[in-house]
C-alpha positions as CSV (number, residue, x, y, z in Angstrom):
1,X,23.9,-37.3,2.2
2,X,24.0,-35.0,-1.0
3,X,21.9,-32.2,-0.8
4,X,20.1,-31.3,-4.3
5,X,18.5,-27.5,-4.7
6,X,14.5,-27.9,-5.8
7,X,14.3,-24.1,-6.6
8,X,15.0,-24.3,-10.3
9,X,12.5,-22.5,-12.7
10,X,11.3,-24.3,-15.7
11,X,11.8,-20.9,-17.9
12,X,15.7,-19.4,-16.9
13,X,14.5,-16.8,-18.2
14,X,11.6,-16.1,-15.8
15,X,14.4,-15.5,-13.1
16,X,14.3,-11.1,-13.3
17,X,10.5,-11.4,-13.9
18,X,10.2,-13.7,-10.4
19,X,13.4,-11.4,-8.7
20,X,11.0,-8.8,-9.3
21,X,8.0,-10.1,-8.2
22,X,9.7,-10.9,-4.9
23,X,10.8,-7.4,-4.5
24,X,7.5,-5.9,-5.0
25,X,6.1,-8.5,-2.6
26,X,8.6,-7.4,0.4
27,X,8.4,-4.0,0.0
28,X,4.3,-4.3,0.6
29,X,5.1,-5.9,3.6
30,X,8.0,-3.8,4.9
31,X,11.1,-6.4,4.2
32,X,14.2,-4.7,3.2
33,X,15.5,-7.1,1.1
34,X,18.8,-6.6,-0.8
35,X,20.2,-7.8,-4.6
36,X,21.8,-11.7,-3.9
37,X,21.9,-13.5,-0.9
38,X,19.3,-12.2,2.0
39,X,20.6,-15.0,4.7
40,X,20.2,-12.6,7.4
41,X,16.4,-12.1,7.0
42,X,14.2,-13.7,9.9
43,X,11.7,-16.7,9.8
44,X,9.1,-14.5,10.0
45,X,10.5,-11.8,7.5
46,X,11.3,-14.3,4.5
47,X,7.9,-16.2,5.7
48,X,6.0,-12.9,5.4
49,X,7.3,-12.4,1.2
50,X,6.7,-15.8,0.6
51,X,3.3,-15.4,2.1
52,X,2.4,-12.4,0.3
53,X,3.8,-13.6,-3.4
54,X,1.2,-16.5,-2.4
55,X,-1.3,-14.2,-1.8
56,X,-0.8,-12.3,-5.0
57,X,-0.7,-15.6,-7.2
58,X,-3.9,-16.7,-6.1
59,X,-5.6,-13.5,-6.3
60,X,-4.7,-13.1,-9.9
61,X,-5.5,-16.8,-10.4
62,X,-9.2,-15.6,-9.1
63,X,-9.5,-13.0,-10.9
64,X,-8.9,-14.6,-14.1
65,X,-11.8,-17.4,-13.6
């Protein structure tokens, strides 16, 4: 069973913009996370930055109706 990575951006060159997005997006909710790998962080930690980058893309999605 090969295992293929869906996590690729269409623009490379969007990677620092999203890396900093997702920075942003922990420290609002209290995640220390660190430059690389972050394979230590909880369910609920990496959860919680997912859910707030989610939150902040559909509010700016709103707000630009």
């Amino acid at each position: 069973m090969s295992s293929k990575n869906s996590n690729r951006l269409n623009v490379p060159e969007a990677r620092s913009a999203m890396d900093k997005f997702k920075m942003q997006a922990a420290n609002e909710v209290g995640v220390n996370l660190k430059e690389g790998y972050n394979g230590d962080l909880t369910s609920r930690e990496a959860g919680s930055v997912g859910g707030q980058m989610v939150k902040r893309m559909i509010e700016s999605y709103e707000k630009n109706l």
